[in-house]
N, CA, C and O atoms as CSV, one atom per row, in Angstrom:
chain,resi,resn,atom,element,x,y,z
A,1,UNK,N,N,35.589,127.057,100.542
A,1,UNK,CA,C,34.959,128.166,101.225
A,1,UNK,C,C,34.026,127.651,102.314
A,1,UNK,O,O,34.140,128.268,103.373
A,2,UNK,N,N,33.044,126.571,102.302
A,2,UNK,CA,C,32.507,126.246,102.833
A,2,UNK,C,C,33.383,125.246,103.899
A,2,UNK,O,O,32.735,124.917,104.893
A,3,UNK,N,N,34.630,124.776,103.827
A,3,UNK,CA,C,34.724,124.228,104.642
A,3,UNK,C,C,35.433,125.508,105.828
A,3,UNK,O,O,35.524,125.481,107.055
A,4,UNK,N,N,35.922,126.756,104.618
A,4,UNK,CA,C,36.355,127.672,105.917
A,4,UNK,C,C,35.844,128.305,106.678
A,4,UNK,O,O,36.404,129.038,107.493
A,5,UNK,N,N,34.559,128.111,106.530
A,5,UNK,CA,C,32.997,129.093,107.219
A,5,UNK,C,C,32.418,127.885,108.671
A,5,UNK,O,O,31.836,128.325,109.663
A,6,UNK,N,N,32.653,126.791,108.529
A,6,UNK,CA,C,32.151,125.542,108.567
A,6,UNK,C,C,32.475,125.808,110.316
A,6,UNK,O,O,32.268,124.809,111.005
A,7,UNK,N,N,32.902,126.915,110.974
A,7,UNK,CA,C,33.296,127.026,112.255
A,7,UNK,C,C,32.859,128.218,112.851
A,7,UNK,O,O,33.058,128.408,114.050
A,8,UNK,N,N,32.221,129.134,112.070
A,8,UNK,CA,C,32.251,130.390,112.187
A,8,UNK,C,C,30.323,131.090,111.719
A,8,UNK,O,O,29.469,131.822,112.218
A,9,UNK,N,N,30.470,130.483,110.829
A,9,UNK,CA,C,29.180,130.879,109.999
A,9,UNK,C,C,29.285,129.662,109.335
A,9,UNK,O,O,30.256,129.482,108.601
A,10,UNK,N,N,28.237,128.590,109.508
A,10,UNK,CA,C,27.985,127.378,108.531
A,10,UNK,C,C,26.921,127.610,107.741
A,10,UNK,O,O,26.812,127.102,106.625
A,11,UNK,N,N,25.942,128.503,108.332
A,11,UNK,CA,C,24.561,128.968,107.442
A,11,UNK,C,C,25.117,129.945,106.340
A,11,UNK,O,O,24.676,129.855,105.195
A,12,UNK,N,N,26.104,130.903,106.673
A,12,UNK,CA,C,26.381,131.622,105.810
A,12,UNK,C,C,27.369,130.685,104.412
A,12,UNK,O,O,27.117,130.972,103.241
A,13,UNK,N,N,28.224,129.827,104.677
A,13,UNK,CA,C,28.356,129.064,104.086
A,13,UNK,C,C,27.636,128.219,103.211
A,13,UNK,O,O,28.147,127.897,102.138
A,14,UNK,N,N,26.553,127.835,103.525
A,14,UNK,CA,C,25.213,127.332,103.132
A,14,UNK,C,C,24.650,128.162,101.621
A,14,UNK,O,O,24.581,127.808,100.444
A,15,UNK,N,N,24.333,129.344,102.317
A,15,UNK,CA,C,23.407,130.458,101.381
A,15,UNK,C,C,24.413,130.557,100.429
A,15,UNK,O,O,23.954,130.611,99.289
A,16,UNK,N,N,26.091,130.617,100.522
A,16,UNK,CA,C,27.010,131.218,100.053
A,16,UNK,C,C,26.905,130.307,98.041
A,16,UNK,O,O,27.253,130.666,96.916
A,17,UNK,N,N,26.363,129.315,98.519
A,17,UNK,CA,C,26.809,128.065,97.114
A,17,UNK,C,C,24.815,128.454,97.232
A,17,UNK,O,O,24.318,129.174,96.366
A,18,UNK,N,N,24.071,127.963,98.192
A,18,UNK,CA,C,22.700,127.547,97.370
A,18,UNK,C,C,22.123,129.007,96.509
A,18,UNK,O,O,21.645,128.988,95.375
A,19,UNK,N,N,22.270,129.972,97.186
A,19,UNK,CA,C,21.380,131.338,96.510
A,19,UNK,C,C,21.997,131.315,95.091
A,19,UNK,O,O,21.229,130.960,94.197
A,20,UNK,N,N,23.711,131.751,94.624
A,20,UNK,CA,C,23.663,132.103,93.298
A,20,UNK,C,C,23.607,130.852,92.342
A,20,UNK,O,O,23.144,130.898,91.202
A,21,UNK,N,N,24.174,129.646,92.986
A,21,UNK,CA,C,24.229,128.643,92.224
A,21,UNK,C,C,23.249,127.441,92.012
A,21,UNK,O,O,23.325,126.731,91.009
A,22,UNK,N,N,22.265,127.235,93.065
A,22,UNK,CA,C,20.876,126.785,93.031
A,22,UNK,C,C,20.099,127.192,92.676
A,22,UNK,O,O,19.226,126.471,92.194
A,23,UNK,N,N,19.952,128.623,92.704
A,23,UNK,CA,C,18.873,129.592,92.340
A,23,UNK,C,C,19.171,130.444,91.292
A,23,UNK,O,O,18.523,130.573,90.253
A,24,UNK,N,N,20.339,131.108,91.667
A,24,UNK,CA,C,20.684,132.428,90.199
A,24,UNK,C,C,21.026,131.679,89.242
A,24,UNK,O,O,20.277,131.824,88.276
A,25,UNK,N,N,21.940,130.843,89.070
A,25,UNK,CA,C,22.701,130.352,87.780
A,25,UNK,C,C,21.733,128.967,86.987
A,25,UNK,O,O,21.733,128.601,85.811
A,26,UNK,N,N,21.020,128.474,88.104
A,26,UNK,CA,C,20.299,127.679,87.066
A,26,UNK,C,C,18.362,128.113,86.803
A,26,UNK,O,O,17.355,127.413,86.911
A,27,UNK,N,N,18.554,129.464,86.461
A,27,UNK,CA,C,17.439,129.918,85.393
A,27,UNK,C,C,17.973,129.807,84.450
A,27,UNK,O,O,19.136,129.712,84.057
A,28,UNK,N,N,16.260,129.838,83.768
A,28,UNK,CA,C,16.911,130.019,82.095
A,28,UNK,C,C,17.126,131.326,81.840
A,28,UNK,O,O,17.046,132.319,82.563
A,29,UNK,N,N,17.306,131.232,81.120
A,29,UNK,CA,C,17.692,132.555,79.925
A,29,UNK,C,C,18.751,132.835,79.466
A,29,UNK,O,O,18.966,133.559,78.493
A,30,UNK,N,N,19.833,132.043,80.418
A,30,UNK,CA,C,20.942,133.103,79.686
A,30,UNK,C,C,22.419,131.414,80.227
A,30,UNK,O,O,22.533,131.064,81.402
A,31,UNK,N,N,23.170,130.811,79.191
A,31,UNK,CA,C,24.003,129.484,79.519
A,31,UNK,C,C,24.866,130.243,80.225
A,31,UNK,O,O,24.995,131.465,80.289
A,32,UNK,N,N,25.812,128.777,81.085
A,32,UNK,CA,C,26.422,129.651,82.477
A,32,UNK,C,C,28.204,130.188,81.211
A,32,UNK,O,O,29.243,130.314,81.858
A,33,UNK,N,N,28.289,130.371,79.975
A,33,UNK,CA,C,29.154,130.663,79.808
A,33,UNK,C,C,28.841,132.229,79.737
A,33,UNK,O,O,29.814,132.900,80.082
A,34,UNK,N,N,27.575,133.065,79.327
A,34,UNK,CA,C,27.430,134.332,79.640
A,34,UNK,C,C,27.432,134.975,81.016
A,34,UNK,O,O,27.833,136.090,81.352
A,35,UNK,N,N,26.603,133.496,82.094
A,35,UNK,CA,C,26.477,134.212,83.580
A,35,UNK,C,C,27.699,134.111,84.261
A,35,UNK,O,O,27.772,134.428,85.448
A,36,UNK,N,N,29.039,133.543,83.385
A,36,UNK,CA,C,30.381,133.651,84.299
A,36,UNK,C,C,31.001,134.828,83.529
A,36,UNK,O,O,31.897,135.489,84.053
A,37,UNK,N,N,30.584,135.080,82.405
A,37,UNK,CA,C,30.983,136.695,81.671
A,37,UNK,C,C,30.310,137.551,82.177
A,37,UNK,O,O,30.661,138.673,81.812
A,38,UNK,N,N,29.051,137.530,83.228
A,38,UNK,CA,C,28.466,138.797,83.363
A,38,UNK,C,C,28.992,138.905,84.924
A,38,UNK,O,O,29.210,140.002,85.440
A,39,UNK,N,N,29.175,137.645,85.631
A,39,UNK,CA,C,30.274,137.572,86.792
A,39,UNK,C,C,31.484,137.927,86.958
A,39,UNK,O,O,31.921,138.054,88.102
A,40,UNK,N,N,32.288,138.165,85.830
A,40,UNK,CA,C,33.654,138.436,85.588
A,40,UNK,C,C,33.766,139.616,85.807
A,40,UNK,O,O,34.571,140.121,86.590
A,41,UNK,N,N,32.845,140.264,85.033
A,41,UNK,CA,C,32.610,141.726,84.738
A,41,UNK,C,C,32.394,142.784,85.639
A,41,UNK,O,O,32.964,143.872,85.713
A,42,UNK,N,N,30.809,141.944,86.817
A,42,UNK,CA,C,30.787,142.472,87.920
A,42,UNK,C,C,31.790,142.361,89.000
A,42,UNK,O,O,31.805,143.294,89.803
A,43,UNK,N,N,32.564,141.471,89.157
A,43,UNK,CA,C,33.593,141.634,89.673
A,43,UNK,C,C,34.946,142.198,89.553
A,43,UNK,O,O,35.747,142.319,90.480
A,44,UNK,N,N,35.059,142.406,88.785
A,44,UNK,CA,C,35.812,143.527,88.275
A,44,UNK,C,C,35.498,144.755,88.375
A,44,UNK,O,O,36.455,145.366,88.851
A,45,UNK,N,N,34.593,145.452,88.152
A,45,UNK,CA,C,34.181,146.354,88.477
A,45,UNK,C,C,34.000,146.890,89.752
A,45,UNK,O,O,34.326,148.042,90.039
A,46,UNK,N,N,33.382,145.924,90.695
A,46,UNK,CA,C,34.147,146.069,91.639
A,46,UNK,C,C,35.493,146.465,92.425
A,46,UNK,O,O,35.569,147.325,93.301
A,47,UNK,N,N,36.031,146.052,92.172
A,47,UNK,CA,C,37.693,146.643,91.926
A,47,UNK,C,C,38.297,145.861,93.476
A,47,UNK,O,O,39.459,146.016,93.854
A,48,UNK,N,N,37.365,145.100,94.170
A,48,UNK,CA,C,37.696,145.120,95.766
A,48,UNK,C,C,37.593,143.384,95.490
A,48,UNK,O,O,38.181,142.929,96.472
A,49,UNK,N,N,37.291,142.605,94.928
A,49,UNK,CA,C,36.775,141.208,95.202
A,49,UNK,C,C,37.980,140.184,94.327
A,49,UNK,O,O,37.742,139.171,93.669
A,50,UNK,N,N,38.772,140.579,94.480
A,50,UNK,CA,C,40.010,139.588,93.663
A,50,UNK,C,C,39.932,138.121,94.014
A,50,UNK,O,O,39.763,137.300,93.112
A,51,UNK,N,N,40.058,137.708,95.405
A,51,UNK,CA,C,40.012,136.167,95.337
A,51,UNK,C,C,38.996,135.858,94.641
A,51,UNK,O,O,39.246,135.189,93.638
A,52,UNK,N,N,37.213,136.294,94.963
A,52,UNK,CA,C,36.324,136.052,93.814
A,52,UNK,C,C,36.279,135.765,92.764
A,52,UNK,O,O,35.792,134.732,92.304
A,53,UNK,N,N,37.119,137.219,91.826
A,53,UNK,CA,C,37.257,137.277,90.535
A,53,UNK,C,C,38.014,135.894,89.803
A,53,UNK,O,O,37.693,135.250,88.803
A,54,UNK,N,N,39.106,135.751,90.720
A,54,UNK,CA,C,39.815,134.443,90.547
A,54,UNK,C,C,39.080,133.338,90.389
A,54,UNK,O,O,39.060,132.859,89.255
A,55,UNK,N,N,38.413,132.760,91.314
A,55,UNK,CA,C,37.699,131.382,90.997
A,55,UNK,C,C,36.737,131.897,89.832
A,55,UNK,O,O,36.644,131.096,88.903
A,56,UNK,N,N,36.050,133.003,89.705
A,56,UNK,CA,C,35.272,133.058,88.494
A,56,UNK,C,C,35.961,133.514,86.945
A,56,UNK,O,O,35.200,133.662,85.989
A,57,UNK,N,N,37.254,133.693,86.810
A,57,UNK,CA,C,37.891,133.301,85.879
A,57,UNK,C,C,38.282,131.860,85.857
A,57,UNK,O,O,38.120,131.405,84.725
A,58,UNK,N,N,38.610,131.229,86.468
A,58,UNK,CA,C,38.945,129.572,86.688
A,58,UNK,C,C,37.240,129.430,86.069
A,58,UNK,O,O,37.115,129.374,84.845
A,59,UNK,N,N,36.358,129.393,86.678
A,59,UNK,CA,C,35.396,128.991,86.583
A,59,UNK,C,C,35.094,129.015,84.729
A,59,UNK,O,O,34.849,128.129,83.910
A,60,UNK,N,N,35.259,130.453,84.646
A,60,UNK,CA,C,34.771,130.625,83.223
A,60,UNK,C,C,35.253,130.038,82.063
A,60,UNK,O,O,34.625,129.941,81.009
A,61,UNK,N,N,37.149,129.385,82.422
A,61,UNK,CA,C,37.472,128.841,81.241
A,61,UNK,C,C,37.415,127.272,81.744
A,61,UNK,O,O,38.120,126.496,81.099
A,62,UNK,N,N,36.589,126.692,82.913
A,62,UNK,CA,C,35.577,125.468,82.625
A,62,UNK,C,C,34.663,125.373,82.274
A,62,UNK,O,O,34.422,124.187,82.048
A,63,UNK,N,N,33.542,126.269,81.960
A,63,UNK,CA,C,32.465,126.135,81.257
A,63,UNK,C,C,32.872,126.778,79.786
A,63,UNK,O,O,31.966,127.307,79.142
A,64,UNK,N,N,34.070,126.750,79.295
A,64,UNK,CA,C,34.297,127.024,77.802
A,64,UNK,C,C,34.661,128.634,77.404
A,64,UNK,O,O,34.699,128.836,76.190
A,65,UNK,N,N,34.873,129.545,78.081
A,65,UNK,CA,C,35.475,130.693,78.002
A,65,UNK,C,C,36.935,130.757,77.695
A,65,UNK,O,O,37.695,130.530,78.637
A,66,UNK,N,N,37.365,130.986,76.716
A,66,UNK,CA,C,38.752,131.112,76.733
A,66,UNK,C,C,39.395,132.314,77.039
A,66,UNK,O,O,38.668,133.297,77.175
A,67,UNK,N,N,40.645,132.454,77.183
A,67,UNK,CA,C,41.410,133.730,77.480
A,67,UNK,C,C,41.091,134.761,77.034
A,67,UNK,O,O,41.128,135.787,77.715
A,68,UNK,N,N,40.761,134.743,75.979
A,68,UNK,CA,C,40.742,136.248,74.868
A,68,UNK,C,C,39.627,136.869,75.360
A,68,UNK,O,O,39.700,137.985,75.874
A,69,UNK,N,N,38.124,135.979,75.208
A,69,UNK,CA,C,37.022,136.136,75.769
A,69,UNK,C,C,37.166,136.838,77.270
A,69,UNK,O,O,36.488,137.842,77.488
A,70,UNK,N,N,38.106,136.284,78.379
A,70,UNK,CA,C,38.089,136.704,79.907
A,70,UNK,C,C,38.417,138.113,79.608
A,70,UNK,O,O,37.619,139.047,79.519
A,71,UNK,N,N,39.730,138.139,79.462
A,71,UNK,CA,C,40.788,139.184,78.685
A,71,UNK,C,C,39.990,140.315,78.570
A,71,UNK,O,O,40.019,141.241,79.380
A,72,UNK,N,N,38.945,140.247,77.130
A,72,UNK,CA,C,38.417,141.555,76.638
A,72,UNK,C,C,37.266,142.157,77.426
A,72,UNK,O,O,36.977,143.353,77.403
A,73,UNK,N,N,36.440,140.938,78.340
A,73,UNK,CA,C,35.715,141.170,79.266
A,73,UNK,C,C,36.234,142.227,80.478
A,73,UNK,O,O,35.697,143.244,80.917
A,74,UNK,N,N,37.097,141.776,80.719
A,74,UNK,CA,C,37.602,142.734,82.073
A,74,UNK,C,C,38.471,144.428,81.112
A,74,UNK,O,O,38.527,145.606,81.467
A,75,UNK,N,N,38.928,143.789,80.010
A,75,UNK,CA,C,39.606,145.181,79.496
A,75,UNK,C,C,37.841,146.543,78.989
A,75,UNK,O,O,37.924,147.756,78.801
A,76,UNK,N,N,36.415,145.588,78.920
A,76,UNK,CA,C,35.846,146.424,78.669
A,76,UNK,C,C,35.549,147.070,80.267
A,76,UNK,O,O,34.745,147.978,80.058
A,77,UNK,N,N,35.773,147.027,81.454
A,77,UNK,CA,C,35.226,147.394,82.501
A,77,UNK,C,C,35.855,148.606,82.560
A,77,UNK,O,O,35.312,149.598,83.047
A,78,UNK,N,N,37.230,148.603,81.989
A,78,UNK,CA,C,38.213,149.879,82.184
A,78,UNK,C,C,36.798,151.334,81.795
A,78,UNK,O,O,36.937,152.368,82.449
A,79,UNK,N,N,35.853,151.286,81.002
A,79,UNK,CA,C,35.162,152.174,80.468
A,79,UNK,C,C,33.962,152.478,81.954
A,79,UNK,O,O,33.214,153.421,82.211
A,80,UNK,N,N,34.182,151.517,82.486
A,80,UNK,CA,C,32.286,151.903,83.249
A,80,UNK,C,C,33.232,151.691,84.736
A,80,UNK,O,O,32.742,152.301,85.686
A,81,UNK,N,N,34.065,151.185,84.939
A,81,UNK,CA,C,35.258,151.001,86.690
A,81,UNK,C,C,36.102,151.166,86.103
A,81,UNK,O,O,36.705,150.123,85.851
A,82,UNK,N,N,36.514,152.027,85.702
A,82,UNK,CA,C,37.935,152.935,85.947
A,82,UNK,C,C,38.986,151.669,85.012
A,82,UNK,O,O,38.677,150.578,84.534
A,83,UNK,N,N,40.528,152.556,85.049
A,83,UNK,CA,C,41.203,151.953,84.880
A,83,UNK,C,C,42.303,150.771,85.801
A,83,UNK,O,O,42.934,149.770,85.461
A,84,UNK,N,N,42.084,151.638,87.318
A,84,UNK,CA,C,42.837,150.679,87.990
A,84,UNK,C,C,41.634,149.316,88.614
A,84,UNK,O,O,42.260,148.496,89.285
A,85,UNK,N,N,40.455,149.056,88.524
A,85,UNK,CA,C,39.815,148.305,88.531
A,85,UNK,C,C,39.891,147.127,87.703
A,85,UNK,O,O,39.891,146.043,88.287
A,86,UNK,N,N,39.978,147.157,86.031
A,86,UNK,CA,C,40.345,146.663,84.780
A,86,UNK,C,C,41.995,146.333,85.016
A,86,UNK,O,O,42.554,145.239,84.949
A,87,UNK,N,N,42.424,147.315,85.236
A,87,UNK,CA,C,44.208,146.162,86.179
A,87,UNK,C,C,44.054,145.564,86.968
A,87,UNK,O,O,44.701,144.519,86.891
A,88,UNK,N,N,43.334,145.681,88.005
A,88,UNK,CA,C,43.398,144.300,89.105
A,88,UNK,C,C,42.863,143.323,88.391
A,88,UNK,O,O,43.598,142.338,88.475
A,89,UNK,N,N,41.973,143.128,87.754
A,89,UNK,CA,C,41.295,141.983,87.033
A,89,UNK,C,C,41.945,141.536,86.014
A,89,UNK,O,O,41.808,140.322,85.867
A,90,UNK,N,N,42.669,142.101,85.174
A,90,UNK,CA,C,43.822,141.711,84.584
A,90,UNK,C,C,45.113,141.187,85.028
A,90,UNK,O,O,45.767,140.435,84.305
A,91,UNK,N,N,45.486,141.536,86.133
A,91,UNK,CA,C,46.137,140.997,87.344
A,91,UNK,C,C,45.987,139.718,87.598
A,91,UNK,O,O,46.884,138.881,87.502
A,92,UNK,N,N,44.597,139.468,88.008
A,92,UNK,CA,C,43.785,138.381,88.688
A,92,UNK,C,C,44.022,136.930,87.562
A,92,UNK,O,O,44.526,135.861,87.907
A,93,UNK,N,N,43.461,137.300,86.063
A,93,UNK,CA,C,43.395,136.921,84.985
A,93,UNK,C,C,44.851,136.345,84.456
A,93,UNK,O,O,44.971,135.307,83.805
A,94,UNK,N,N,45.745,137.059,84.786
A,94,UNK,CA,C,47.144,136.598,85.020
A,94,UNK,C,C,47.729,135.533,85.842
A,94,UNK,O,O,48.558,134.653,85.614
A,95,UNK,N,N,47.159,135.825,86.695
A,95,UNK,CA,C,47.180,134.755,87.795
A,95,UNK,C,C,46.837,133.275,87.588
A,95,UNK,O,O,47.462,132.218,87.679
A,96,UNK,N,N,45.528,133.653,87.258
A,96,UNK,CA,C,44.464,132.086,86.977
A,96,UNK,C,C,45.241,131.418,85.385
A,96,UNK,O,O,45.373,130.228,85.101
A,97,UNK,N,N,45.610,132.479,84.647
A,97,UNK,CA,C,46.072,131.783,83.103
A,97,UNK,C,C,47.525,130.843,83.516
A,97,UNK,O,O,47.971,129.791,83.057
A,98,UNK,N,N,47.992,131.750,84.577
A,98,UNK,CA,C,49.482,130.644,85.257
A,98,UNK,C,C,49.432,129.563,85.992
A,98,UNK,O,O,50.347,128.760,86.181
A,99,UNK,N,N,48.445,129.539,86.378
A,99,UNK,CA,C,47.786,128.093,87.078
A,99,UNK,C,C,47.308,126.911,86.058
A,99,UNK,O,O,47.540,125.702,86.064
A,100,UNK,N,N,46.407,127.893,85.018
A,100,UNK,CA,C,46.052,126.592,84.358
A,100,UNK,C,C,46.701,126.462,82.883
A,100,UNK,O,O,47.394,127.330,82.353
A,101,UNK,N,N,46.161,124.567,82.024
A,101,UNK,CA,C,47.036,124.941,80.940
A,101,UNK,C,C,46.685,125.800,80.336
A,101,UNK,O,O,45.932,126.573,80.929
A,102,UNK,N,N,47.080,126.165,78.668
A,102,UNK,CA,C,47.153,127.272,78.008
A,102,UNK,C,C,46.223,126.123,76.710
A,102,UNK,O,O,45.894,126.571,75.612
């Protein structure tokens, strides 16, 4: 990402990694296997941010999230973003499980 900004917006590139991941993700309170479940979630809900959602499912089953865990995360969004929101992210989730091993 940063190298695709790197022509266009390099500052925005910049803020893009230091704000959530310098700053949001390393407070305490909460290990990054909940703040990539509470990322999953918000993105999904969203219903508009799929490439996102993607690296933050990748993301989540490197810090120790497994499928089932991603899975039931995005199937609870169907309740608070709709149902076709909870399909794209299930979609997405599909995607990332075919990329990596099982």
């Amino acid at each position: 990402m940063v190298d695709a900004l790197a022509d266009i917006a390099p500052d925005f590139a910049r803020y893009l990694l230091e704000f959530p991941f310098g700053d949001i993700y390393a407070r305490p309170g909460l290990d990054v296997r909940a703040r990539e479940i509470a990322t999953i979630a918000a993105l999904t809900a969203l219903g508009n941010a799929g490439p996102q959602l993607k690296v933050h499912i990748a993301a989540g089953l490197n810090v120790g999230l497994d499928r089932r865990e991603i899975v039931e995360t995005i199937i609870q969004m169907a309740v608070y973003a709709g149902f076709p929101a909870a399909l794209n992210g299930l979609f997405a989730a599909k995607d990332v499980f075919a990329q990596e091993p099982a």
